[in-house]
C-alpha positions as CSV (number, residue, x, y, z in Angstrom):
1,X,91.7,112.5,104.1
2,X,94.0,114.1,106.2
3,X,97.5,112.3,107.3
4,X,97.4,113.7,110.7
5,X,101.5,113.8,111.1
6,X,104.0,113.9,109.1
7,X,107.1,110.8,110.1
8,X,110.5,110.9,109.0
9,X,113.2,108.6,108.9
10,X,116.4,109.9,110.5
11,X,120.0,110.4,108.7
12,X,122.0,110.5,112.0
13,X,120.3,109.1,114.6
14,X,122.4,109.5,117.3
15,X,123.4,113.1,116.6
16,X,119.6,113.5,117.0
17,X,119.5,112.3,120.1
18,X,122.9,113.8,121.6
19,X,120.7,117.0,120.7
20,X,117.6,116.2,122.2
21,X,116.3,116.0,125.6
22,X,115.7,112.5,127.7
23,X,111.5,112.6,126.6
24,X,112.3,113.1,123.1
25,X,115.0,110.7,122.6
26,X,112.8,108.2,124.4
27,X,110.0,108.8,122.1
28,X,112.0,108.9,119.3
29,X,114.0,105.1,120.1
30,X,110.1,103.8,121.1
31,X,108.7,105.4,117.5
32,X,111.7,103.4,115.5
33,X,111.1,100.0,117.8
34,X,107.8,100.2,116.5
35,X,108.3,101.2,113.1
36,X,107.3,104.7,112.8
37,X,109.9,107.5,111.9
38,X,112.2,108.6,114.3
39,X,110.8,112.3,114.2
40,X,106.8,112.7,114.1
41,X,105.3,116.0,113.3
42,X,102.2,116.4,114.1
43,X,100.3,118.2,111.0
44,X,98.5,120.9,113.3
45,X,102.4,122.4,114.6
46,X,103.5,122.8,110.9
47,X,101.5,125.7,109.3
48,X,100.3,123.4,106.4
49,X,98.7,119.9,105.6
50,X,100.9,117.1,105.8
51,X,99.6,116.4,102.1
52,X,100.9,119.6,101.2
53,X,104.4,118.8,102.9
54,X,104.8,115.7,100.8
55,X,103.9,117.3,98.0
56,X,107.1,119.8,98.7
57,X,109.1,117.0,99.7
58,X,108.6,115.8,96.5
59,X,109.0,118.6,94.3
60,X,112.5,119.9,96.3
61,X,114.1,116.2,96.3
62,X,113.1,113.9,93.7
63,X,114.9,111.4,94.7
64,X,113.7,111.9,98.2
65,X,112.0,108.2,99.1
66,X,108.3,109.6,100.2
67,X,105.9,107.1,101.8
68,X,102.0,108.8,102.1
């Protein structure tokens, strides 16, 4: 079953925002009042299956807390 988008948590928040412009920081502060990561990729911009990303995420950093 496919995930649909791939949601991460964000190590520096507000350098992420400094970075981004007004929509995307808006979206990004609404996604973390509501509980979803702070950056959301949808799976049909990243050239692979969101399965396929975790999978990666979890071979390249072990340690890496990964939520399907």
């Amino acid at each position: 079953m496919p995930l649909g988008a791939v949601a991460t948590g964000l190590r520096d928040p507000e350098s992420f925002y400094a970075q981004s412009s007004w929509w995307a920081r808006q979206l990004a502060k609404a996604n973390a009042r509501l509980g979803y990561g702070g950056l959301n990729l949808p799976e049909s911009t990243l050239g692979a299956s969101a399965e396929h990303i975790l999978e990666a995420l979890r071979h390249h950093h072990p340690d890496l807390p990964v939520h399907p």
